[in-house]
KOLMI-365631 format. One record per residue (C-alpha): z, y, x; residue number from 1. Coordinates in Angstrom, 2 decimals. Layout:
// residues N
<atom <Z, Y, X>, NUM>
...
This chain:
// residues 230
<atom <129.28, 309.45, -29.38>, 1>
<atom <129.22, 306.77, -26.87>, 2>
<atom <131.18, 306.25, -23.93>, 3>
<atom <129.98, 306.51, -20.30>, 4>
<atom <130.73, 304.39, -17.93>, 5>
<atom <131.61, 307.10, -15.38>, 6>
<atom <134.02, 308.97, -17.76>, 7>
<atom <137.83, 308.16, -17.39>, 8>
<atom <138.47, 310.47, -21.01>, 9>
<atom <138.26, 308.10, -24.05>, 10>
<atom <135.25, 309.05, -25.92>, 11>
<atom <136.26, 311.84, -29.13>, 12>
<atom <138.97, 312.89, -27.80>, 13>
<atom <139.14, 317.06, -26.36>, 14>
<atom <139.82, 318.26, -23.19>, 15>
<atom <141.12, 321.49, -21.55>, 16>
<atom <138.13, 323.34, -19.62>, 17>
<atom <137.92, 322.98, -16.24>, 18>
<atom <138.90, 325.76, -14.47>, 19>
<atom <136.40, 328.24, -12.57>, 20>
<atom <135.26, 326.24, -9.07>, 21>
<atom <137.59, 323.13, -9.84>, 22>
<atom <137.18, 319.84, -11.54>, 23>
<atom <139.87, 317.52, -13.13>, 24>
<atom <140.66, 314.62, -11.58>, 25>
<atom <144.21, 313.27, -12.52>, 26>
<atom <145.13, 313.28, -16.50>, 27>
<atom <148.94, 313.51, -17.14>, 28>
<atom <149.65, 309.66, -17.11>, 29>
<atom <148.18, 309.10, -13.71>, 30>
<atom <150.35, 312.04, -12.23>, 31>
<atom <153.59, 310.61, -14.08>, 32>
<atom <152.95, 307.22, -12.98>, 33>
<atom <152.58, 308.39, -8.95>, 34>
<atom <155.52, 310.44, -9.44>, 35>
<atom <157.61, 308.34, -11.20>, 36>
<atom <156.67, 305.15, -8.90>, 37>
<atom <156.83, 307.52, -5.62>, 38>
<atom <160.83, 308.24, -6.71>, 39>
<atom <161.65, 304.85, -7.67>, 40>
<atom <160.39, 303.71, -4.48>, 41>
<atom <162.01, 305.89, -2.87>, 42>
<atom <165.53, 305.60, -4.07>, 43>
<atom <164.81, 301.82, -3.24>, 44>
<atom <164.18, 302.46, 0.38>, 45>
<atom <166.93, 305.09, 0.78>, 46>
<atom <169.45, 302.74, -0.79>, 47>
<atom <168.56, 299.70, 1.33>, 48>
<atom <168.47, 302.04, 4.45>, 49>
<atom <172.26, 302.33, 3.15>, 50>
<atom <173.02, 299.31, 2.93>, 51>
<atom <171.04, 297.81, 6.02>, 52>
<atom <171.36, 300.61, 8.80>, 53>
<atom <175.61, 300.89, 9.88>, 54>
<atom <175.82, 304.39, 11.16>, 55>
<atom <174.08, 304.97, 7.29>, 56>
<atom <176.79, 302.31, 5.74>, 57>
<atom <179.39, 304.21, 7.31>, 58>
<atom <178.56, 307.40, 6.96>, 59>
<atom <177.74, 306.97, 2.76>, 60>
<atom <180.09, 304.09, 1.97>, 61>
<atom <180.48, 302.93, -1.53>, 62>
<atom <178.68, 300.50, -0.82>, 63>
<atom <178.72, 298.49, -4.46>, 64>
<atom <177.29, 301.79, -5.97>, 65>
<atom <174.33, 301.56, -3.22>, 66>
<atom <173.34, 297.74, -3.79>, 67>
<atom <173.63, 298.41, -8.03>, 68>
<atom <171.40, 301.68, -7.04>, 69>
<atom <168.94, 299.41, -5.00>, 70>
<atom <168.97, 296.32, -7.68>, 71>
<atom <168.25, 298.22, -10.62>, 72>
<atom <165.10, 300.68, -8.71>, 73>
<atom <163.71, 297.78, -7.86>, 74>
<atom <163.96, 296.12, -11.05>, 75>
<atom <162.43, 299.41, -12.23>, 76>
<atom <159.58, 299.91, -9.50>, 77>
<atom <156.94, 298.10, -12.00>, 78>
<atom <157.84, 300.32, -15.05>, 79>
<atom <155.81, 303.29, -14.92>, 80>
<atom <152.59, 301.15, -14.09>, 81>
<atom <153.47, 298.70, -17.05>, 82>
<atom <153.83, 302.09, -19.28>, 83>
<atom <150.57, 303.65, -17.58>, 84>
<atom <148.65, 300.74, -19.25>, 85>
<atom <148.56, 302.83, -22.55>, 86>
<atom <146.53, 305.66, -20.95>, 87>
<atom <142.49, 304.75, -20.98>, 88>
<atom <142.49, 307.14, -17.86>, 89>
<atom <145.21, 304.75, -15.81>, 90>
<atom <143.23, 302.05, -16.85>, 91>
<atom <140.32, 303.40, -15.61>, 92>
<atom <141.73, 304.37, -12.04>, 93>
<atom <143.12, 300.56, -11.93>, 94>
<atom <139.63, 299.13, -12.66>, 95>
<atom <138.39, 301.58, -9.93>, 96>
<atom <141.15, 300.19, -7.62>, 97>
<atom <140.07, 297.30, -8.04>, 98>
<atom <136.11, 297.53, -6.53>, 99>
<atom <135.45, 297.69, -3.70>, 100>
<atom <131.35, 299.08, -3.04>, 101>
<atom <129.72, 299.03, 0.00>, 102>
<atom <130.11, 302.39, 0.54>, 103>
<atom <133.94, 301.34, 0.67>, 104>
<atom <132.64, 299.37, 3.67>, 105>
<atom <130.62, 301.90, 5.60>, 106>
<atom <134.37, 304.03, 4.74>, 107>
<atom <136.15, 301.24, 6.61>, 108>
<atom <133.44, 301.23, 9.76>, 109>
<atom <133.45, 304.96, 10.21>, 110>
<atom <137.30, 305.16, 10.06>, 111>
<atom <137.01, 302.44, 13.38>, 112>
<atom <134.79, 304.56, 15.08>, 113>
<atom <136.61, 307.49, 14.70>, 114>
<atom <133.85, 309.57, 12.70>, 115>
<atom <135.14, 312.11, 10.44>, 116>
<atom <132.01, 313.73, 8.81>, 117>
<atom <131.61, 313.49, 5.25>, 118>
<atom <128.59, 311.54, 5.41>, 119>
<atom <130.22, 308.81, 7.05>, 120>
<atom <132.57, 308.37, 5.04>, 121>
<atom <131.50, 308.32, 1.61>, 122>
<atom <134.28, 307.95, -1.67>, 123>
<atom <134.24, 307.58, -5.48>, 124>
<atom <137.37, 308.47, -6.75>, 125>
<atom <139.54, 306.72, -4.36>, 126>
<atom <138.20, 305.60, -0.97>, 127>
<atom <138.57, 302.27, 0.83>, 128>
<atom <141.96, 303.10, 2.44>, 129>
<atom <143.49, 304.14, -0.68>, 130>
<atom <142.58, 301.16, -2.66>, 131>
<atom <144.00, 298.89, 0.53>, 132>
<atom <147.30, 300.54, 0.24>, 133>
<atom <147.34, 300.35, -4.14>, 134>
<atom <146.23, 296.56, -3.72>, 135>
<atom <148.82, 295.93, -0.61>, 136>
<atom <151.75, 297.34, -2.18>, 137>
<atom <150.65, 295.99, -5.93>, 138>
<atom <151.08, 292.38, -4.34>, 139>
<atom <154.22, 293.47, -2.14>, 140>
<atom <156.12, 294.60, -4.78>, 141>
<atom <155.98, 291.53, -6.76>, 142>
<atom <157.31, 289.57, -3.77>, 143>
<atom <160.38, 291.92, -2.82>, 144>
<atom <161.47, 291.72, -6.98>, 145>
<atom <160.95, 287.47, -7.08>, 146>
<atom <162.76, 287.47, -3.34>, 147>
<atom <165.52, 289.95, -4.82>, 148>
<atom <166.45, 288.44, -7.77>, 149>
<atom <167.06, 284.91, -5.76>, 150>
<atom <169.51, 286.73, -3.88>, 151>
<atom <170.94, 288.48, -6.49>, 152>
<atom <171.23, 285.02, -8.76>, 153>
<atom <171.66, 282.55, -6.08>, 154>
<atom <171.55, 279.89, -8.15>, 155>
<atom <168.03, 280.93, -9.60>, 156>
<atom <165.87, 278.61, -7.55>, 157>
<atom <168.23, 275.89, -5.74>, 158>
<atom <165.29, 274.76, -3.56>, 159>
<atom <164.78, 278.27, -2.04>, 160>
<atom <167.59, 279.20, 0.11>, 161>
<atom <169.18, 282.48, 0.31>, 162>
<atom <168.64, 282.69, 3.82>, 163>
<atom <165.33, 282.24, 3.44>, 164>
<atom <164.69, 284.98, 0.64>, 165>
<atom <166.84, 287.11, 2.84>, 166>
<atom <164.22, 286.95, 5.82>, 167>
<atom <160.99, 287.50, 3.80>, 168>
<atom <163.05, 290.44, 2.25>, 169>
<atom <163.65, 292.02, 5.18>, 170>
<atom <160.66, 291.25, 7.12>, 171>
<atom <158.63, 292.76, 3.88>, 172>
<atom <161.24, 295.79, 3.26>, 173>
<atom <160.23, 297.05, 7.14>, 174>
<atom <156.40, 296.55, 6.48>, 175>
<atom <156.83, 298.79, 3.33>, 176>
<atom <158.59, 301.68, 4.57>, 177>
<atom <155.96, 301.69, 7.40>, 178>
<atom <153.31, 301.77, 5.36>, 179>
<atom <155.22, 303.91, 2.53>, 180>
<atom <155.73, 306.67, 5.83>, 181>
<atom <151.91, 306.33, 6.90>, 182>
<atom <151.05, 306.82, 3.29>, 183>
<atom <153.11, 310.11, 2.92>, 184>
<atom <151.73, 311.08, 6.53>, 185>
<atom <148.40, 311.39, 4.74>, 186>
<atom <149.40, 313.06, 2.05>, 187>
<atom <151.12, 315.75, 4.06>, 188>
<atom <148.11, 316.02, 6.21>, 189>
<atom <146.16, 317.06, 2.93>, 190>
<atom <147.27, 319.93, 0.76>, 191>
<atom <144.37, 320.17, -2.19>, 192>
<atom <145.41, 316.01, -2.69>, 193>
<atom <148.62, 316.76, -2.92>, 194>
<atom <147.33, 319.57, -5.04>, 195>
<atom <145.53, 317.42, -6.93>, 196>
<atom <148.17, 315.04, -8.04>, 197>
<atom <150.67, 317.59, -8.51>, 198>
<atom <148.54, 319.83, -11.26>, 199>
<atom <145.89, 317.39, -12.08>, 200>
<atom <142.99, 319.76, -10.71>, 201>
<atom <140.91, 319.93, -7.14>, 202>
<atom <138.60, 322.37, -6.07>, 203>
<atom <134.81, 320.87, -5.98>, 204>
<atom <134.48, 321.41, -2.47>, 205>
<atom <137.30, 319.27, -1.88>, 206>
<atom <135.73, 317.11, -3.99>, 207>
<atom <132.20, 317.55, -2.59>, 208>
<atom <133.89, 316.76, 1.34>, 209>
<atom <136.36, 313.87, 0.45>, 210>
<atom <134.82, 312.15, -2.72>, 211>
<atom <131.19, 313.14, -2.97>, 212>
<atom <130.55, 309.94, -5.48>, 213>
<atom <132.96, 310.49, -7.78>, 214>
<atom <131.82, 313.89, -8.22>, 215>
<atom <128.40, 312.73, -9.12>, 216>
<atom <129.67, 310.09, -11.43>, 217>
<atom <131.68, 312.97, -12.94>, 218>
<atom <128.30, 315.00, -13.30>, 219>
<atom <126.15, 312.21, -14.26>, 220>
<atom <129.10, 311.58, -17.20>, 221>
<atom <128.90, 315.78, -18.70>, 222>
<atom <125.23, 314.98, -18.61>, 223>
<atom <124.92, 311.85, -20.15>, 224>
<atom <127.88, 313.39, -23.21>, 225>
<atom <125.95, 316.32, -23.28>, 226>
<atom <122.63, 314.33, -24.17>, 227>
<atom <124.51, 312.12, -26.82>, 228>
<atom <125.83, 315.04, -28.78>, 229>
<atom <122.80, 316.39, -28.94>, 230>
């Protein structure tokens, strides 16, 4: 049987029905990834708020049990992605990540003008803003662990001062947690997502209202495996 190019299951392998009026859209990987990238980011901003804010200092002290906490979750943030790379279905949402259509761009236009309707803002899988946020905090990341580690071995890069990673650090660590909040703001603001990453499933009408393209390419892929087995 071949492989479709819509399909994130790797071709052979069986899947658990879909249940009645919903459709799959998160295998296990993807949801351990979110979830295990979602606490480790977390424990990294609560431990720097620790360590940065004084009332916070005060109030939680031990303060060489926060910055080993915060050193080592950071270390750690990449992990689960690096792991994810196993699953053909993480793969699959990365290469998706990574395009960005012109429908991505109409998306971007209707969120400036403030129109909500589904038509005007059509999705595959993942729509424009969530593929800004994956490719802004995949190249954020990267910078807080090389700006950590010359603070944490000073002698790392001599022509880099400390002060200097210290400031990017910062500057990026505040830029994060804003866009960390706005992120969960969303997420709040949408039960059957949340729904969605939490059990893996979303109802079709969801679907239909929010990511209207990826449902077809999800059709257009039972169709197309349907035909081959044949």
């Amino acid at each position: 049987m071949r492989s479709t190019a819509g399909s994130t299951t790797p071709t052979g392998t069986a899947t658990r029905p879909e249940r009645e009026g919903r459709v799959r859209r998160f295998g296990t990987a993807e949801r351990m990834v979110h979830r295990a990238t979602g606490y480790l980011m977390l424990l990294c901003l609560v431990s720097a708020a620790c360590l940065y804010l004084g009332p916070l200092a005060q109030l939680v002290g031990r303060r060489h049990l926060m910055v080993t906490v915060h050193e080592w979750s950071g270390i750690s943030l990449p992990l689960p992605s690096v792991l994810g790379l196993f699953s053909p279905a993480f793969r699959a949402d990365l290469h998706r990540l990574n395009r960005f259509a012109v429908y991505d761009r109409q998306w971007l236009r209707a969120v400036r003008r403030r129109r909500t309707s589904p038509e005007a803002r059509p999705a595959g899988k993942f729509n424009a803003g969530q593929k800004l946020y994956a490719g802004w905090i995949a190249g954020a990341v990267p910078v807080m662990m090389f700006t950590g580690l010359l603070m944490w071995f000073m002698g790392l890069l001599p022509f880099i001062s400390r002060t200097s990673a210290i400031f990017v650090h910062d500057l990026l660590a505040w830029a994060i947690t804003f866009v960390v909040l706005g992120h969960m703001r969303m997420a709040f603001g949408d039960p059957e997502a949340r729904l969605g990453m939490r059990t893996g499933y979303v109802s079709r009408s969801w679907a239909q209202r929010h990511h209207s393209r990826w449902l077809k390419e999800e059709r257009a892929s039972d169709v197309s495996e349907q035909t081959d087995e044949v």
